[in-house]
C-alpha positions in Angstrom: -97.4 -46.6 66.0 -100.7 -47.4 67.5 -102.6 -48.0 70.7 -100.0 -48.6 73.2 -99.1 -52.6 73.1 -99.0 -54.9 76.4 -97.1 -53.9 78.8 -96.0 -50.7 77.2 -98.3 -48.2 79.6 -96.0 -49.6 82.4 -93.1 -47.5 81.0 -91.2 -49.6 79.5 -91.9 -50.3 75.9 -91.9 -53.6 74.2 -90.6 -53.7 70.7 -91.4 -50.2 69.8 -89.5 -47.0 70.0 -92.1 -44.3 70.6 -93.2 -43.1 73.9 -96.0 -44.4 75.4 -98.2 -41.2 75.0 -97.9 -41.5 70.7 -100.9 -42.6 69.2 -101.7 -42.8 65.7 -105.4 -42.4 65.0 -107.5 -43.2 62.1 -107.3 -40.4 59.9 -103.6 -41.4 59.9 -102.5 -38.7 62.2 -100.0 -38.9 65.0 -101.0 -37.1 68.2 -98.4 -36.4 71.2 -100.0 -37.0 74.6 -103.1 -36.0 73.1 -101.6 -33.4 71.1 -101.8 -34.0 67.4 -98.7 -32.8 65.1 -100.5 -30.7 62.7 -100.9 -28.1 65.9 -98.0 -29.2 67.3 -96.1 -27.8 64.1 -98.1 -24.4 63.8 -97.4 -23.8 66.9 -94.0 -24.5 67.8 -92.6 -24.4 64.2 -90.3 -27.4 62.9 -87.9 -28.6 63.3 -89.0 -29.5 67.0 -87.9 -31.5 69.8 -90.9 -33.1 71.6 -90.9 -34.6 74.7 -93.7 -36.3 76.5 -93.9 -35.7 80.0 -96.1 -38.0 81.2 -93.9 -40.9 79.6 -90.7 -39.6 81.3 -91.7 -39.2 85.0 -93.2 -43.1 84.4 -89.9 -44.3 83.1 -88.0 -42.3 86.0 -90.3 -44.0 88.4 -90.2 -46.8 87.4 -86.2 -47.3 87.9 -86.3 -45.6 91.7 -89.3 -48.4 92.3 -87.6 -51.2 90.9 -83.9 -50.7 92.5 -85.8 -49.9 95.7 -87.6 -52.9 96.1 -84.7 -54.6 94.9 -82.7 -53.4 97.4 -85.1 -53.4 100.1 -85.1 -57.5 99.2 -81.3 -58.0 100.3 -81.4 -54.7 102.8 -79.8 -52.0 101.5 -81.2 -48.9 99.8 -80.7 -47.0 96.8 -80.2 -43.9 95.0 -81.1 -43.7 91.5 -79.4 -40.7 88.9 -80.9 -38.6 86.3 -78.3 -38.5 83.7 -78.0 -34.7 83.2 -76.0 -35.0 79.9 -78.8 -36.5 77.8 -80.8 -33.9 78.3 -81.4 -31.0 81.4 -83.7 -28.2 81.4 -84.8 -26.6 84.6 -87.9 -28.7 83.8 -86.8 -31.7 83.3 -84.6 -31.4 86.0 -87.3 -30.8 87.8 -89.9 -33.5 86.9 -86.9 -36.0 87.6 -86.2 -34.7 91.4 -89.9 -35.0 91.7 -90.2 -38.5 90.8 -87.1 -39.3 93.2 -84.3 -38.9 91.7 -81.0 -37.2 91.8 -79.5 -35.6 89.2 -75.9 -36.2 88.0 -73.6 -33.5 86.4 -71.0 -33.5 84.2 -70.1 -29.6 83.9 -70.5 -26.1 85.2 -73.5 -25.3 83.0 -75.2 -28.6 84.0 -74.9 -28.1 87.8 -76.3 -24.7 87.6 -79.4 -25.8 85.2 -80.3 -28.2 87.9 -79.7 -26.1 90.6 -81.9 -23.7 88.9 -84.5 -26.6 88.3 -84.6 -26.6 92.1 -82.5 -29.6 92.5 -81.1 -29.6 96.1 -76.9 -29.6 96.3 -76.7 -32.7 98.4 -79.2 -34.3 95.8 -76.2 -33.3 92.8 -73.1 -35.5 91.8 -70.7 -33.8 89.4 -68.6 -35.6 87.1 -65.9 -35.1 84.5 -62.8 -35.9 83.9 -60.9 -32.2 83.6 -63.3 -30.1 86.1 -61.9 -26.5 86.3 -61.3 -25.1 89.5 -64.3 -22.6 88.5 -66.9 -25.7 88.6 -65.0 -27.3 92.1 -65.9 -24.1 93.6 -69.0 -24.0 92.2 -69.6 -27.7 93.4 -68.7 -26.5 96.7 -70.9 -23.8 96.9 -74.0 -25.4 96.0 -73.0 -28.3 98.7 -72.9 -31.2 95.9 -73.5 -34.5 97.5 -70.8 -36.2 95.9 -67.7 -35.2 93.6 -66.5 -38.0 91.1 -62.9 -37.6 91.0 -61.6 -38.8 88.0 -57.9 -38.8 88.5 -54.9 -38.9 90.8 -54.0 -35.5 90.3 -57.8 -34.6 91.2 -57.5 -36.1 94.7 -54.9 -33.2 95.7 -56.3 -30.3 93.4 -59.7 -31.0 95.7 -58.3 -30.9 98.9 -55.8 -28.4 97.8 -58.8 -26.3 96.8 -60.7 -26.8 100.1 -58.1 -25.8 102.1 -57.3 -22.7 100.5 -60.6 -21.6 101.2 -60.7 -22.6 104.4 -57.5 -20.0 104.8 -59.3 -17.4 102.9 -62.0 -17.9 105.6 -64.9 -19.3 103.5 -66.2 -22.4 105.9 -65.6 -25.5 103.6 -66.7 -28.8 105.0 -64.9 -31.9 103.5 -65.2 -32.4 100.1 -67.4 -35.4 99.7 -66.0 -38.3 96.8 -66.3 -41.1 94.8 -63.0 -42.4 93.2 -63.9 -43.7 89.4 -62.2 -46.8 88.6 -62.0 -48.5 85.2 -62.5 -52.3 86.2 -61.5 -53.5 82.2 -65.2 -54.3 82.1 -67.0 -52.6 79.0 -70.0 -52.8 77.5 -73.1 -51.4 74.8 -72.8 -49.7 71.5 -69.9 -47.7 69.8 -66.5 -47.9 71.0 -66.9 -44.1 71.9 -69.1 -44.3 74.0 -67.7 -47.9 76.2 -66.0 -46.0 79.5 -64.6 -49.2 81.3 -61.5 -50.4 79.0 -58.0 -49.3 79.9 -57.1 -47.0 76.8 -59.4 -44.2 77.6 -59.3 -41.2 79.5 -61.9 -41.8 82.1 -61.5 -43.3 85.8 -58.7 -44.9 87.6 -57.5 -48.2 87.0 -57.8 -51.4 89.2 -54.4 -53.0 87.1 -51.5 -53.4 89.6 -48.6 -50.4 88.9 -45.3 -50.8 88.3 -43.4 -54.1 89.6 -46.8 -55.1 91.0 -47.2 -51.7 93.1 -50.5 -50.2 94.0 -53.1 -49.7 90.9 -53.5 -46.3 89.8 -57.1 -46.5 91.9 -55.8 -48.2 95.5 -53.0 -45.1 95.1 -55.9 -42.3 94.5 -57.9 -44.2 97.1 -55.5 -44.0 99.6 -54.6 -40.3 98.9 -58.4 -39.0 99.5 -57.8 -41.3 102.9 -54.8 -39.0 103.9 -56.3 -35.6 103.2 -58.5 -34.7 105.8 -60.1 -31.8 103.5 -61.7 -34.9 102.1 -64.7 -37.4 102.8 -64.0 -41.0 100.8 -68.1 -41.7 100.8 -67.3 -44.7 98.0 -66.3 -46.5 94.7 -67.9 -45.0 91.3 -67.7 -48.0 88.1 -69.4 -47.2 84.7 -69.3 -49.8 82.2 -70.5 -48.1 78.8 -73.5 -46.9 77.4 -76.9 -48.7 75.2 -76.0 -51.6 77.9 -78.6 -54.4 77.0 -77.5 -57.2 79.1 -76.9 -56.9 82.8 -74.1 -59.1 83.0 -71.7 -56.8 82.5 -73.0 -54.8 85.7 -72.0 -57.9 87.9 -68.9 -58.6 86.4 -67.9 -55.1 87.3 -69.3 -55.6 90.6 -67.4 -58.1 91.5 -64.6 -56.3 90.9 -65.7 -53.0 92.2 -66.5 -54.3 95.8 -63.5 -57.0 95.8 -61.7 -53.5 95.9 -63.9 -52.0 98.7 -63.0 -55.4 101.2 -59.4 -55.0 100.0 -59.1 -51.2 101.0 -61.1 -52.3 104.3 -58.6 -54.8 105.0 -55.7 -52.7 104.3 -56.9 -49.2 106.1 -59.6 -50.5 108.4 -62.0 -48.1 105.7 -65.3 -50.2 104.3 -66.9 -47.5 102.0 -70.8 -47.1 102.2 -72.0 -46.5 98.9 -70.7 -48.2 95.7 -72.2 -46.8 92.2 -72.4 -49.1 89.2 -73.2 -46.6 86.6 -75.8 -47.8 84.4 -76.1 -46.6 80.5 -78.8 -48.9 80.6 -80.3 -49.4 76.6 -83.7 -48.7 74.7 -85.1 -49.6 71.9 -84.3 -47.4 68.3 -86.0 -48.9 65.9 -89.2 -51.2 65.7 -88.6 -55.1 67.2 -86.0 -54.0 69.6 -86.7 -54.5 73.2 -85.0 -51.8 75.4 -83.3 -53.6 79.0 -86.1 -53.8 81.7 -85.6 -51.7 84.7 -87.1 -54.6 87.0 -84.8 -56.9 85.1 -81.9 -54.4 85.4 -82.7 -54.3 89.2 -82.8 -57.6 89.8 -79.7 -58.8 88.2 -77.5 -56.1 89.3 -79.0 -56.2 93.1 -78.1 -60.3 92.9 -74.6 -59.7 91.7 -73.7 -57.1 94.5 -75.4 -59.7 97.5 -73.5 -62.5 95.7 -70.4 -60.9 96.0 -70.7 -59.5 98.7 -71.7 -62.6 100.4 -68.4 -64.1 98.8 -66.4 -61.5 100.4 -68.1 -61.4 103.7 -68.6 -57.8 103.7 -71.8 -56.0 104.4 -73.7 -55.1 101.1 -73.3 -50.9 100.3 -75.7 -48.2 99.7 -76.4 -48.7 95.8 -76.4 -46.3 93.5 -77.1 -46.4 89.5 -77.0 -44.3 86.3 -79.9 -45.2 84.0 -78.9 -42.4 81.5 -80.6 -42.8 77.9 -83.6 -45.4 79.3 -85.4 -42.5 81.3 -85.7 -39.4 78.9 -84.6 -41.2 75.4 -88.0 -42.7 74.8 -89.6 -40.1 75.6 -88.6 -37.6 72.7 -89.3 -37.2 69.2 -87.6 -35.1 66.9 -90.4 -33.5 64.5 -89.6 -32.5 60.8 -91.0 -30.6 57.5 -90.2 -32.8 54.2 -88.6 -30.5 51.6 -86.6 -32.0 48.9 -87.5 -35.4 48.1 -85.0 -36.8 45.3 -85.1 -40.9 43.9 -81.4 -41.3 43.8 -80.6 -44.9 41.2 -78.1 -47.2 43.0 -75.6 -49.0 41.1 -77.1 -52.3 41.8 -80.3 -51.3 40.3 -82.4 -50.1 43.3 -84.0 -47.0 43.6 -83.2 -45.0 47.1 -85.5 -41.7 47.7 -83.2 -39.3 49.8 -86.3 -37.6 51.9 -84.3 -34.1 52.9 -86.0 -32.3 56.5 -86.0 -29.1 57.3 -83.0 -29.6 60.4 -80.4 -32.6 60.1 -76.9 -33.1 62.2 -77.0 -30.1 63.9 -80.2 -31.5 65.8 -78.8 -35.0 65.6 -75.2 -35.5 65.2 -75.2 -39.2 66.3 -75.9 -40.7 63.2 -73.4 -38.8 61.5 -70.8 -39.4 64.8 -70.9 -43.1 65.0 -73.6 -44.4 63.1 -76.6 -44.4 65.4 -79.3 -45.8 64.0 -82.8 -44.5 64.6 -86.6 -44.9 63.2 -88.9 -42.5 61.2 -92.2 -42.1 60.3 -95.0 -40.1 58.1 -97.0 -38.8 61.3 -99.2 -36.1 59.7 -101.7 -38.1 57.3 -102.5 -41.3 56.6 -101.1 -43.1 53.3 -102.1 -46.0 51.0 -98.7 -46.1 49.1 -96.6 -48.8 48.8 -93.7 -48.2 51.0 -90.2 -47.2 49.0 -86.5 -47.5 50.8 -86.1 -43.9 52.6 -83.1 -42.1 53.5 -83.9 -39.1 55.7 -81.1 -36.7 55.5 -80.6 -32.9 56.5 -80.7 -29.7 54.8 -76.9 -29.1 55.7 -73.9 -28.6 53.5 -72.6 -32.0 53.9 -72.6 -35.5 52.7 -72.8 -37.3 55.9 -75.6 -35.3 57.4 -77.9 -38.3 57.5 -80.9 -38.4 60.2 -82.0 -42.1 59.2 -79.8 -44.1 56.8 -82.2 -46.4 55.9 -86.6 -46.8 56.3 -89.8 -47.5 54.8 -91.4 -44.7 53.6 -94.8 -44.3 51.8 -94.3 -44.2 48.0 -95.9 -40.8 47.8 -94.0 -39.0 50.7 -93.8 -35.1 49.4 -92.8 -31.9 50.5 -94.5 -30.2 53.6 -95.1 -33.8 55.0 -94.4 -34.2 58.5 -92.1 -36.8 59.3 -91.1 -38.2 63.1 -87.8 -39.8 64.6 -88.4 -41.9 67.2 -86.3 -41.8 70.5 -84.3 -38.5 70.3 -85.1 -37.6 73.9 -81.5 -38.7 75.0 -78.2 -36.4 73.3 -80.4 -34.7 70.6 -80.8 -31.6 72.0 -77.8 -31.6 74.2 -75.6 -32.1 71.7 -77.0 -29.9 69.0 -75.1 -27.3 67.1 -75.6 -24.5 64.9 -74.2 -25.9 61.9 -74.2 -23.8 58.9 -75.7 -21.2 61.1 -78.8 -23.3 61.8 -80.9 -22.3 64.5 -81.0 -25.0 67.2 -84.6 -26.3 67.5 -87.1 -25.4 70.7 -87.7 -28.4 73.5 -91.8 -28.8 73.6 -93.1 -30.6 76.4 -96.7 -32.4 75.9 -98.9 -33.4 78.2 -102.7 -34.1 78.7 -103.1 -32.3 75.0 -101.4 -29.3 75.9 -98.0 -28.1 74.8 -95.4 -25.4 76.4 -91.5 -24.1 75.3 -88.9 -25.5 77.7 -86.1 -24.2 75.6 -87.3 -21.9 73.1 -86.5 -21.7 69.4 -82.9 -20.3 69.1 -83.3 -17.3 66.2 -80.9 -15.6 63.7 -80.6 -12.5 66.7 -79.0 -15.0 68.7 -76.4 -16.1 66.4 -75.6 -12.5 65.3 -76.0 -11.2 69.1 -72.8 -13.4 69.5 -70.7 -12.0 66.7 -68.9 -8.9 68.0 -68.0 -8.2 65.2 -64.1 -6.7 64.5 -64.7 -3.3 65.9 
């Protein structure tokens, strides 16, 4: 953690995990976009989650840029999405739309956070795979440009839904959608979180039906065709999630728009925009490179004019997903050491379980499916020889492990301040209040200065909650 290496100021970093605004200086302290820890802590309290602002609008830009020009090479366009679910404020929401972007949904609560960020409605997609009527509606209302449906029996609760509006005398335009398919391509990390394979319960498959009868996607396909209280604007794919190599995008392709000249051949219908998700990966821990967004571009641009070209079909408006890559980086989670306890394994080693003052209720992936992440001492400088680490959490549980295993400094001790690396992406969003822990505030940085985008949940919020039995 040091002056930003080669080619890390151009958002993307090389073979570190921190964002490009943390800098450690000589006295051994870390500073956030010119905000050093030490105030960052007596002012904001820890556990914290820090994000650098400055380092998210680059990584945001530079996705739109390099799918643009990529695009613009083979002449299409493209439309680039802010995955809401890692992480949405009003701000964030916000600083994406600002750098370009659209923002994508996956609930009720997100669509009204962005909204409320100032996102436009036709600038929105909502997803999900069990939307109540109550977010449909509320899709409607705001004008979403584009509704993923995610199942056969969505196709006719949509239109269904439309038209009895239209009866009750609320104008309604067609509903516009994308149709999800699962193209048996998957890719990335943990099998929880790889969307493409059959036995799961997102999309619509491209596998033929019964007896060789229409997939489960031509059938929804053709459906939103026949209702006219819908507008078919294309084909949605995601492959997985902490996707490091491209070439699962262009296998998926190739599938994808083989289906979009099929249903133009069968219904006269050529689709405009085809969406290849994204889930696109970055680096967790030191020596890992994160996948390039000019890389990403490039290779997933070539596959869709290759195939195209093979299919003789014009090439569709593109649209991606970057999820993680744009806000993951770009957070920190900071910590106050407590406990520290040298625990003797049985093959002889000594392990020093370093407890913080938060744990899995401010980062549950580690304890979900083994995410592995990076910490650091970021408040002082040390000359002690490094000891195997285990950072773990103050809750009442045995798996509620933050790092399972790092280098610390021999003489790590309570009321240290300690750093995770690239919790920007699904720490805060999927936070609890385990054990009746507060959830930790969201902190932007930038220029030196720091301000509360979400603040510090308290004990009055918990118990304000409680209604008690009366």
């Amino acid at each position: 953690m040091t002056d930003a290496p080669a080619g890390h100021a151009a958002g993307v970093p090389a073979g570190v995990p921190w964002s490009t605004g943390v800098v450690r200086g000589a006295d051994g302290v870390v500073r956030v976009a010119g905000a050093d820890v030490h105030t960052l802590a007596a002012e904001h309290g820890t556990p914290a989650y820090v994000l650098d602002e400055a380092d998210l609008r680059a990584r945001a830009r530079a996705f739109r840029e390099a799918f643009e020009a990529a695009c613009a090479q083979v002449g299409t366009g493209a439309d680039v999405y802010y995955a809401g679910k890692a992480l949405l404020t009003r701000a964030v929401a916000r600083w994406v739309h600002e750098e370009g972007l659209r923002v994508d949904t996956a609930s009720g609560g997100e669509l009204a956070v962005a909204l409320a960020g100032g996102v436009p409605g036709a600038d929105i997609g909502l997803h999900g795979n069990n939307k109540s009527d109550a977010e449909l509606h509320a899709a409607l209302d705001a004008g979403v440009g584009r509704i993923i449906v995610d199942s056969l029996v969505e196709v006719d609760r949509l239109a269904d839904l439309v038209a009895a509006r239209r009866a009750a005398g609320t104008p309604t335009d067609a509903a516009p959608v994308m149709v999800r398919l699962t193209t048996g391509v998957h890719a990335g990390g943990h099998e929880f979180i790889a969307t493409a394979h059959e036995d799961q319960k997102f999309g619509l498959s491209l596998a033929a039906g019964p007896a060789g009868g229409d997939s489960p996607a031509v059938t929804a396909l053709l459906r939103v065709l026949e209702r006219p209280e819908l507008r078919l604007l294309g084909l949605h794919s995601h492959i997985g999630s902490q996707i490091l190599d491209p070439a699962g995008f262009a296998a998926a392709a190739e599938k994808v728009l083989a289906l979009r000249a099929a249903l133009a051949a069968r219904t006269g219908v050529l689709v405009d925009e085809v969406d290849l998700g994204g889930g696109y990966g970055i680096a967790y821990l030191p020596g890992e490179v994160a996948l390039d967004p000019d890389r990403a571009a490039k290779e997933v641009v070539h596959a869709v004019a290759d195939a195209c070209r093979a299919l003789g079909t014009p090439l569709p408006r593109l649209s991606v997903e970057p999820g993680r890559a744009i806000v993951g980086p770009a957070g920190l989670t900071l910590y106050t050491v407590g406990t520290v306890k040298p625990v003797r394994l049985d093959d002889g080693r000594v392990r020093t379980y370093v407890s913080v003052d938060g744990g899995m209720s401010d980062n549950i992936r580690p304890a979900l499916y083994g995410a592995r992440y990076h910490a650091e001492l970021v408040g002082r400088a040390s000359d002690a020889a490094p000891v195997l680490a285990r950072v773990v959490g103050k809750h009442c549980e045995s798996g509620d492990v933050v790092v399972h295993e790092v280098q610390l400094p021999g003489d790590v001790r309570a009321g240290d301040l300690l750093a995770v690396a690239a919790t920007g992406a699904y720490g805060r969003s999927m936070a609890s209040s385990y054990n009746l822990l507060p959830r930790p505030p969201v902190v932007a940085v930038r220029a030196g200065a720091s301000r509360v985008l979400v603040r510090r949940e308290t004990v009055a919020d918990l118990l304000a909650l409680d209604v008690g039995d009366a």
